[in-house]
mmCIF file of the N, C-alpha and C atoms, coordinates in Angstrom:
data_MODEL
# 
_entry.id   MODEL 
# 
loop_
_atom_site.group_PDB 
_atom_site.id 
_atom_site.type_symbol 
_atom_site.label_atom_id 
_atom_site.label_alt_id 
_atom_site.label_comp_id 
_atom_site.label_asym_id 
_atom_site.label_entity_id 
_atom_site.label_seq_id 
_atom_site.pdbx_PDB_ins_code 
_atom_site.Cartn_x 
_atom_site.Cartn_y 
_atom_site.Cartn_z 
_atom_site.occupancy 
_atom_site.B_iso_or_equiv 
_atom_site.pdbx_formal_charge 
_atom_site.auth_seq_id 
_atom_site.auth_comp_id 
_atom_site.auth_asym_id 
_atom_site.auth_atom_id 
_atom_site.pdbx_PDB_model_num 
ATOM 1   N N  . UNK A 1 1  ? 3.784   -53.635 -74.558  1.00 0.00 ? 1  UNK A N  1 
ATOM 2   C CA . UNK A 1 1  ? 4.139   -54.424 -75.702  1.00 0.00 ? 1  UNK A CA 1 
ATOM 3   C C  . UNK A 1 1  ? 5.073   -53.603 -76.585  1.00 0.00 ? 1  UNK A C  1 
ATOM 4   N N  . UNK A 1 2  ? 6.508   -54.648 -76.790  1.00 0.00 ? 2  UNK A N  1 
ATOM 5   C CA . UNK A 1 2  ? 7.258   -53.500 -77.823  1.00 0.00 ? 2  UNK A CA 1 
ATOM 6   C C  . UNK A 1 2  ? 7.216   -54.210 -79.332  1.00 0.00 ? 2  UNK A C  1 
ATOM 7   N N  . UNK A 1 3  ? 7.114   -53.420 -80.096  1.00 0.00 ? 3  UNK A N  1 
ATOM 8   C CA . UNK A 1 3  ? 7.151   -53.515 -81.597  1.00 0.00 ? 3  UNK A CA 1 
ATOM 9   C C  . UNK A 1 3  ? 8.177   -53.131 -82.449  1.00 0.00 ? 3  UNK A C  1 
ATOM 10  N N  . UNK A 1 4  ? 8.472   -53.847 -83.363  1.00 0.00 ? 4  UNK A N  1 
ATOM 11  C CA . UNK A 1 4  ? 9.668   -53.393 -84.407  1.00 0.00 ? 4  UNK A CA 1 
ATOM 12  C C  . UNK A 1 4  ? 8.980   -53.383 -85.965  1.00 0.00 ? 4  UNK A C  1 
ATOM 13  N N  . UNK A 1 5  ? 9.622   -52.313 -86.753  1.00 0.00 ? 5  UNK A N  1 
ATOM 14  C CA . UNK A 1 5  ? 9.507   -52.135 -87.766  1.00 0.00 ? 5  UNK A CA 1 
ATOM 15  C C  . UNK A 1 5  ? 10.638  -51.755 -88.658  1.00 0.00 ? 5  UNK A C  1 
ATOM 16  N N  . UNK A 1 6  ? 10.956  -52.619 -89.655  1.00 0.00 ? 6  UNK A N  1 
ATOM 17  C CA . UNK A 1 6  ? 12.581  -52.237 -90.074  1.00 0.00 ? 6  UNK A CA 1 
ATOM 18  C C  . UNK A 1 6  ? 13.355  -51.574 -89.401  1.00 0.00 ? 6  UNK A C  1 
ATOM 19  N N  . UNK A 1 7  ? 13.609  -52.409 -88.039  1.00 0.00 ? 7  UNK A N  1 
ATOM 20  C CA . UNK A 1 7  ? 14.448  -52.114 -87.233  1.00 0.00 ? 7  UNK A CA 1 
ATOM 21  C C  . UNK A 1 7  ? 14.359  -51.035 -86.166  1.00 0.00 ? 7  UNK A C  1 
ATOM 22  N N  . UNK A 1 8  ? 13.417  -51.044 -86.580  1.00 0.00 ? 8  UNK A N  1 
ATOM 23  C CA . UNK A 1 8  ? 13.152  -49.432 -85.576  1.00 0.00 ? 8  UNK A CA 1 
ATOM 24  C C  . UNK A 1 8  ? 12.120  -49.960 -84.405  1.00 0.00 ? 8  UNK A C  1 
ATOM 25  N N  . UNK A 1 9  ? 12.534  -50.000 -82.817  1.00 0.00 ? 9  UNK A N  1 
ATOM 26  C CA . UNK A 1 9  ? 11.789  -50.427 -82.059  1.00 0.00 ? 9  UNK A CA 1 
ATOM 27  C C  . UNK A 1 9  ? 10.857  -49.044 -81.686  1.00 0.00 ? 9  UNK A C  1 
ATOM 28  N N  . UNK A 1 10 ? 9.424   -49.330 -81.367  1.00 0.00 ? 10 UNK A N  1 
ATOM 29  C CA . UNK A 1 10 ? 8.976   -48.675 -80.485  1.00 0.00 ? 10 UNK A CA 1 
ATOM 30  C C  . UNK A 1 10 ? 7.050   -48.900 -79.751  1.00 0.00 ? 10 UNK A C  1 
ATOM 31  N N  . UNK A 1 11 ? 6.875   -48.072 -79.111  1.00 0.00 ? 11 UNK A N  1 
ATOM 32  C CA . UNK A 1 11 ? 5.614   -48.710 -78.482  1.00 0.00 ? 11 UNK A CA 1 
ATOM 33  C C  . UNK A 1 11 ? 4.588   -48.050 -79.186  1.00 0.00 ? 11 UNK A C  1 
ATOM 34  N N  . UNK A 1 12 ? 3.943   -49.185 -79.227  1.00 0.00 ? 12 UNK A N  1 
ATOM 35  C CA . UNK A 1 12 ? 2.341   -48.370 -79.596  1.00 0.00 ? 12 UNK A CA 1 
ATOM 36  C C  . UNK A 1 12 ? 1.588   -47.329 -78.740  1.00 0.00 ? 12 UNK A C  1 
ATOM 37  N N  . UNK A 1 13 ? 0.763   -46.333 -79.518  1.00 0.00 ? 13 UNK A N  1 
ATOM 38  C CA . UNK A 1 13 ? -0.238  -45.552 -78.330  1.00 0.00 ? 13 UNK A CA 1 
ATOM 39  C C  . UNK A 1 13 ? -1.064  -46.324 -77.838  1.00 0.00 ? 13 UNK A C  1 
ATOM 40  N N  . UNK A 1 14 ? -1.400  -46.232 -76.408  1.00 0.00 ? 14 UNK A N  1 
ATOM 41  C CA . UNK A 1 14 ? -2.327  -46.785 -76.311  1.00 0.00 ? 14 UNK A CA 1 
ATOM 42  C C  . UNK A 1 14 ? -3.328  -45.866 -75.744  1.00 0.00 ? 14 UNK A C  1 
ATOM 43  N N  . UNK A 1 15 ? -4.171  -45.084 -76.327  1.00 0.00 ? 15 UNK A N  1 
ATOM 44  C CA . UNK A 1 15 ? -5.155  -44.166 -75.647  1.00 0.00 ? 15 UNK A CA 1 
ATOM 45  C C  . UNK A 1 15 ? -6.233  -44.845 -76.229  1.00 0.00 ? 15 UNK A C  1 
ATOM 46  N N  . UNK A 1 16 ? -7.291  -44.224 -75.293  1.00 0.00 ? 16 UNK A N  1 
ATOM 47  C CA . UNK A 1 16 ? -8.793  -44.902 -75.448  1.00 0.00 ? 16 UNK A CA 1 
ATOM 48  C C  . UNK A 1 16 ? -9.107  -43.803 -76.326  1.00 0.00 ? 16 UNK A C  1 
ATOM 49  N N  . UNK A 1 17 ? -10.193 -43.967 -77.099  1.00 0.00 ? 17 UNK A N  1 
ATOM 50  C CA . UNK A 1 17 ? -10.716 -43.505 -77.952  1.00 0.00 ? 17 UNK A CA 1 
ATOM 51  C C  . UNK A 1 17 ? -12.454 -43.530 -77.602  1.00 0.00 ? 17 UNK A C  1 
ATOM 52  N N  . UNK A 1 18 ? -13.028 -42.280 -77.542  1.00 0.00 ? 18 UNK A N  1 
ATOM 53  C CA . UNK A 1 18 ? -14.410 -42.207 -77.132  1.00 0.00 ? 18 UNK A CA 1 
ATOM 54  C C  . UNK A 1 18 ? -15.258 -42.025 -78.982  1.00 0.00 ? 18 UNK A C  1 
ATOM 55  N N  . UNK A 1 19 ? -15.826 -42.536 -79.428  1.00 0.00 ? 19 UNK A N  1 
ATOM 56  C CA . UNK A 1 19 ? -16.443 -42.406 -80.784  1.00 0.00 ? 19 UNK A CA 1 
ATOM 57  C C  . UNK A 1 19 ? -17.844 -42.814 -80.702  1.00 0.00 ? 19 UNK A C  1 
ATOM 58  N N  . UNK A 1 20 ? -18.654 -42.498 -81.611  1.00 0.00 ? 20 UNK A N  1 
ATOM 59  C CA . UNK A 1 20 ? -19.810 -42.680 -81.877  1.00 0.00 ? 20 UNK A CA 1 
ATOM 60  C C  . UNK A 1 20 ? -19.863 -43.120 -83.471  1.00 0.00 ? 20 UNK A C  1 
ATOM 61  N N  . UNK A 1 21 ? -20.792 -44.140 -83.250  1.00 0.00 ? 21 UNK A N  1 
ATOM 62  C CA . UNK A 1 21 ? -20.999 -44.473 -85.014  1.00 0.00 ? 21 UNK A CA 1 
ATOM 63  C C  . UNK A 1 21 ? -22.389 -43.807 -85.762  1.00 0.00 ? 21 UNK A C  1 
ATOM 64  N N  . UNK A 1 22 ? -22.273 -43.020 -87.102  1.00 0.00 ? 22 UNK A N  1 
ATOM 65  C CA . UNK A 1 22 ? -22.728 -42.748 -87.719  1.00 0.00 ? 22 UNK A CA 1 
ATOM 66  C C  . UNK A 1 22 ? -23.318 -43.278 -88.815  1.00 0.00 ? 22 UNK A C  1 
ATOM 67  N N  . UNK A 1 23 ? -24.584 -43.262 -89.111  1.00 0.00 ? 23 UNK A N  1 
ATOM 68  C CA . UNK A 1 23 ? -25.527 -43.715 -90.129  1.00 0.00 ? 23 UNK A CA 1 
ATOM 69  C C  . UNK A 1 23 ? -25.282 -43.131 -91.133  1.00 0.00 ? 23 UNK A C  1 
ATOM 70  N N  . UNK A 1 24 ? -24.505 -43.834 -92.176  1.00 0.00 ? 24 UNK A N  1 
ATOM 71  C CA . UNK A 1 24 ? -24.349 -42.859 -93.559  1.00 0.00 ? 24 UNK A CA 1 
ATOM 72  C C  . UNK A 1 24 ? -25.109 -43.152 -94.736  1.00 0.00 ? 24 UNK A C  1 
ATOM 73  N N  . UNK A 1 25 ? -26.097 -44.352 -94.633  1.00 0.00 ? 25 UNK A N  1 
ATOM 74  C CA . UNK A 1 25 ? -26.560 -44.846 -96.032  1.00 0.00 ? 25 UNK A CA 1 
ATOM 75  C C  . UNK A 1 25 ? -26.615 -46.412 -95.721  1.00 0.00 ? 25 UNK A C  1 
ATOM 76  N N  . UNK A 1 26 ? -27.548 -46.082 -97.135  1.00 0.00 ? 26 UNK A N  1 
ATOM 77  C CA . UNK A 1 26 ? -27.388 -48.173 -97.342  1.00 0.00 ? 26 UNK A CA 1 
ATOM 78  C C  . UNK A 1 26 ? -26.984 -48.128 -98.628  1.00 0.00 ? 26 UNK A C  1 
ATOM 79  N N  . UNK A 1 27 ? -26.754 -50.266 -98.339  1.00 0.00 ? 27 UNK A N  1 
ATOM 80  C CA . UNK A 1 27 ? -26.258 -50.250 -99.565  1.00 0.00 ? 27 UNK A CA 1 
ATOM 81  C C  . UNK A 1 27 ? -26.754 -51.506 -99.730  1.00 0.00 ? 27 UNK A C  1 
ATOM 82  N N  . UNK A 1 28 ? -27.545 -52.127 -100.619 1.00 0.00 ? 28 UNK A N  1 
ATOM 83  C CA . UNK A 1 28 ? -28.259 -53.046 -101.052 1.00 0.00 ? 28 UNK A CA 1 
ATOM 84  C C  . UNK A 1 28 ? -29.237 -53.538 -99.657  1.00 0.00 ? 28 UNK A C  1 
ATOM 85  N N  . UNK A 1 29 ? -29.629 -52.352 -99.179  1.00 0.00 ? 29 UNK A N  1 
ATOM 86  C CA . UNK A 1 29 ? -30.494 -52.862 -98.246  1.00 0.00 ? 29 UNK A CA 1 
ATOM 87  C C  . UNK A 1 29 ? -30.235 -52.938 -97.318  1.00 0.00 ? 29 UNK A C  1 
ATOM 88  N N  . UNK A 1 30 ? -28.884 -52.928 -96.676  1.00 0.00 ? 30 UNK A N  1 
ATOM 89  C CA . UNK A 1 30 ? -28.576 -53.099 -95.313  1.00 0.00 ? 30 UNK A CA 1 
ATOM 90  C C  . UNK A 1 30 ? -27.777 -51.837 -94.936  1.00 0.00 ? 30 UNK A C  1 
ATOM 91  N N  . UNK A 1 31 ? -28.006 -51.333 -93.944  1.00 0.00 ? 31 UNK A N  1 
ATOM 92  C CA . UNK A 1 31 ? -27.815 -49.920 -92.953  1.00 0.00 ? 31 UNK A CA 1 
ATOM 93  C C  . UNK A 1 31 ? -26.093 -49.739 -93.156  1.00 0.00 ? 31 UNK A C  1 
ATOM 94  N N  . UNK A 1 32 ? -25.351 -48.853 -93.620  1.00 0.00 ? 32 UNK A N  1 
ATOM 95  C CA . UNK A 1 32 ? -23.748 -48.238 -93.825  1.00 0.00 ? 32 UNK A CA 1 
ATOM 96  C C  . UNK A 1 32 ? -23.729 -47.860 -92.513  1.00 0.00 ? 32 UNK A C  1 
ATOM 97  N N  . UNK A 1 33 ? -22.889 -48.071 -91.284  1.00 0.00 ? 33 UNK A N  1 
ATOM 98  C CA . UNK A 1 33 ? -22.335 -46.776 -90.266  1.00 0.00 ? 33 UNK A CA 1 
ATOM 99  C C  . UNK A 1 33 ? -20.931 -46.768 -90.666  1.00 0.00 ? 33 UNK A C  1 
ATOM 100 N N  . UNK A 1 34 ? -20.271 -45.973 -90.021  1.00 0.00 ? 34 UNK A N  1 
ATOM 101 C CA . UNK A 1 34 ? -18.948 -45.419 -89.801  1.00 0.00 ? 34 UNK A CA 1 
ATOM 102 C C  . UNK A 1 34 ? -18.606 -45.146 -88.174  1.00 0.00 ? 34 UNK A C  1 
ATOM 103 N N  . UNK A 1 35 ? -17.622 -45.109 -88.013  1.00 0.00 ? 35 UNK A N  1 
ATOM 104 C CA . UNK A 1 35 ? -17.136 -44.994 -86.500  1.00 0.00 ? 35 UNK A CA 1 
ATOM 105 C C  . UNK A 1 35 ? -16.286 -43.214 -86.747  1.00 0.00 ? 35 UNK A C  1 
ATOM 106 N N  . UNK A 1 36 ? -16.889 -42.443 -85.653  1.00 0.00 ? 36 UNK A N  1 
ATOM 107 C CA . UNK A 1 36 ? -16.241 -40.918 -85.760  1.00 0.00 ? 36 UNK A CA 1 
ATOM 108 C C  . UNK A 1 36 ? -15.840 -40.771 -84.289  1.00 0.00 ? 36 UNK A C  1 
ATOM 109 N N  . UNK A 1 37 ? -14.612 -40.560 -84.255  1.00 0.00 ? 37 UNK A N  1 
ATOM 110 C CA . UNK A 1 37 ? -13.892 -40.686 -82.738  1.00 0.00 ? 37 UNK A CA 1 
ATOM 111 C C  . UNK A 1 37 ? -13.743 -38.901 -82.419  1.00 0.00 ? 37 UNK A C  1 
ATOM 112 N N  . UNK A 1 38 ? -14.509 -38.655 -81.002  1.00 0.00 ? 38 UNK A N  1 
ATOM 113 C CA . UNK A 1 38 ? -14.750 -37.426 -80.928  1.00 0.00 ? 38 UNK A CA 1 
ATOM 114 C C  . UNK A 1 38 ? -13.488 -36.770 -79.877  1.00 0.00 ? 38 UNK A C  1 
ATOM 115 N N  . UNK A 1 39 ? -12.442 -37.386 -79.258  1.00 0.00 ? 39 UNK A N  1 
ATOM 116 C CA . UNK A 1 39 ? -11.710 -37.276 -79.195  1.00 0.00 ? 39 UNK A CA 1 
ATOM 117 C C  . UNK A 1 39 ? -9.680  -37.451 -79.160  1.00 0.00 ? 39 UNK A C  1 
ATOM 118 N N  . UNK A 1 40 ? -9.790  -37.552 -80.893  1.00 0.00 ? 40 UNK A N  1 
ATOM 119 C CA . UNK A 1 40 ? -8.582  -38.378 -81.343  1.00 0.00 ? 40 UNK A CA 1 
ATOM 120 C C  . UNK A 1 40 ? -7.865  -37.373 -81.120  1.00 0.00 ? 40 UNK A C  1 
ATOM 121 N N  . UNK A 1 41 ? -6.728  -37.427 -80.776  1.00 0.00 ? 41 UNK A N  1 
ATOM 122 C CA . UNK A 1 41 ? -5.277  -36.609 -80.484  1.00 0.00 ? 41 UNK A CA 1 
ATOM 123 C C  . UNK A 1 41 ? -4.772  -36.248 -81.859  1.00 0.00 ? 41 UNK A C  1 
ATOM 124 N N  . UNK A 1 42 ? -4.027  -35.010 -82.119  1.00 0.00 ? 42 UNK A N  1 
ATOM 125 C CA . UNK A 1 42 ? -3.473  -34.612 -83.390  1.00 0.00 ? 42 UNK A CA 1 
ATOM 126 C C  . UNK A 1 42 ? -2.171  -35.561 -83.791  1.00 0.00 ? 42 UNK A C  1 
ATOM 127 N N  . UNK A 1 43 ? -1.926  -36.319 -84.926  1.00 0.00 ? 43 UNK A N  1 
ATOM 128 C CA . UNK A 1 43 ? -1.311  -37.483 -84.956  1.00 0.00 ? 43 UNK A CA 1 
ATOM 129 C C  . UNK A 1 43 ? -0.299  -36.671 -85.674  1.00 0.00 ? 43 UNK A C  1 
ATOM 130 N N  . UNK A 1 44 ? 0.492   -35.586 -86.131  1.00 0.00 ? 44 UNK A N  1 
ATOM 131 C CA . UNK A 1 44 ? 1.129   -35.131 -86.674  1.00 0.00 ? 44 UNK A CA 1 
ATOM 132 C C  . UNK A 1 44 ? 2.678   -34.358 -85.409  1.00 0.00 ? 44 UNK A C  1 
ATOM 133 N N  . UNK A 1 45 ? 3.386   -34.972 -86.147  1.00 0.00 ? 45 UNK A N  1 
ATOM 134 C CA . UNK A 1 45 ? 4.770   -35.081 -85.831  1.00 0.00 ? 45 UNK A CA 1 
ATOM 135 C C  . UNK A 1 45 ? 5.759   -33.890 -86.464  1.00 0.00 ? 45 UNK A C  1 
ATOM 136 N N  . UNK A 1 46 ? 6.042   -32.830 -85.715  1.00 0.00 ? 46 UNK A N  1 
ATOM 137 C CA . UNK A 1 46 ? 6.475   -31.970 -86.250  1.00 0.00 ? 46 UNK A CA 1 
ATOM 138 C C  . UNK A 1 46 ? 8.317   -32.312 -86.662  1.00 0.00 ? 46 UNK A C  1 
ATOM 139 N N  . UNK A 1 47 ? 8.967   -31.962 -87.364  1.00 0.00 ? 47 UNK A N  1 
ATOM 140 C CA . UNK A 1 47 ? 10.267  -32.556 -87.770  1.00 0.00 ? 47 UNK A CA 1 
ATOM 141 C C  . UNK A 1 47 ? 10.661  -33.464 -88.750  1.00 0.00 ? 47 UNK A C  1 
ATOM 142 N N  . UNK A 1 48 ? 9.460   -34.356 -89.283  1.00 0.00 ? 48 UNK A N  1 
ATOM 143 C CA . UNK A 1 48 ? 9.237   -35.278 -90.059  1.00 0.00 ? 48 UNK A CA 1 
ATOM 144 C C  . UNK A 1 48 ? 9.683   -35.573 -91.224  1.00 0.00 ? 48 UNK A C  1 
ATOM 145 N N  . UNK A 1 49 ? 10.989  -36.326 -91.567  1.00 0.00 ? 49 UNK A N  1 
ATOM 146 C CA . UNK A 1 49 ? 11.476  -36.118 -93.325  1.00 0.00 ? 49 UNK A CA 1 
ATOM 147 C C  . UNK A 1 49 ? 11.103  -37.149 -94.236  1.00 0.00 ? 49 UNK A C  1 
ATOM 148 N N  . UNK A 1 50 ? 11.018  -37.603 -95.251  1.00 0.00 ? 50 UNK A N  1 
ATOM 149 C CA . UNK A 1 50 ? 11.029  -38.696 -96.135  1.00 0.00 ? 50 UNK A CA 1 
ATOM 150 C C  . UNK A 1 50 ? 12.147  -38.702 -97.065  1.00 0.00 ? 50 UNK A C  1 
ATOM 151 N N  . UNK A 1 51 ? 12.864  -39.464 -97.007  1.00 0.00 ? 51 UNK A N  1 
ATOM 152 C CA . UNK A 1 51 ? 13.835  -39.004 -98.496  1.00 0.00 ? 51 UNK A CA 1 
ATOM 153 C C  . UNK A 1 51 ? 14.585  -38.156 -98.245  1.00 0.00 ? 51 UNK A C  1 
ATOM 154 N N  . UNK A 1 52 ? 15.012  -37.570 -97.073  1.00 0.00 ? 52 UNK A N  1 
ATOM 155 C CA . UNK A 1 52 ? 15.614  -35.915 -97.321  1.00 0.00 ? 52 UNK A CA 1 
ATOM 156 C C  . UNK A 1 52 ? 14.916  -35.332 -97.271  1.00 0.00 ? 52 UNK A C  1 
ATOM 157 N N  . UNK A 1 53 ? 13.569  -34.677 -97.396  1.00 0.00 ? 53 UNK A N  1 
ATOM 158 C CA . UNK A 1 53 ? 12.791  -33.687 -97.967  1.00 0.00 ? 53 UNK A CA 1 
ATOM 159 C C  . UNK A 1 53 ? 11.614  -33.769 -96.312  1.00 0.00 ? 53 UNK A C  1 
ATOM 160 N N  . UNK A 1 54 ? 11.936  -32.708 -95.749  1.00 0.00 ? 54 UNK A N  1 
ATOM 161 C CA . UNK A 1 54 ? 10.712  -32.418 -94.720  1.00 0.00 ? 54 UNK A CA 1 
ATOM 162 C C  . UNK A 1 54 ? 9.414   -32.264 -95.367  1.00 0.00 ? 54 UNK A C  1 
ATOM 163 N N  . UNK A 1 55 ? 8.687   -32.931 -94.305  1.00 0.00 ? 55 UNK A N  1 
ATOM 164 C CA . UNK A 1 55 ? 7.078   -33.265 -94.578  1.00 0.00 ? 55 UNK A CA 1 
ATOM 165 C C  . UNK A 1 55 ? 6.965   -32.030 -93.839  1.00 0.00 ? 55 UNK A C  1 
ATOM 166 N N  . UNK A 1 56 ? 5.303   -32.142 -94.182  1.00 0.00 ? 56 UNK A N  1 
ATOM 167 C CA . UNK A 1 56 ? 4.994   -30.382 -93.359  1.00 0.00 ? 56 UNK A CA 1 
ATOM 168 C C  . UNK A 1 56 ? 3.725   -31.158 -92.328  1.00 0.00 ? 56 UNK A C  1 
# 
């Protein structure tokens, strides 16, 4: 599947994601989890500018 975003085509990742959900609390009575993905890939893009100004 290809995608565009102000003009800019490109593909989504598609990796599986292995996670487990975590019990963090309640909240008026009913059980909070969260989803913690135990092996997500480092999503950081080295080269990256905004504005002119490199992101780190």
């Amino acid at each position: 599947m290809s995608l565009r975003y102000r003009g800019a085509d490109y593909e989504p990742c598609q990796t599986g994601f292995n996670y487990f959900e975590e019990v963090i609390g309640t909240y008026r009575g009913a059980v909070v989890t969260r989803r913690v993905a135990t092996n997500a890939p480092n999503q950081h893009i080295d080269g990256l500018t905004y504005r002119g100004a490199k992101v780190k």
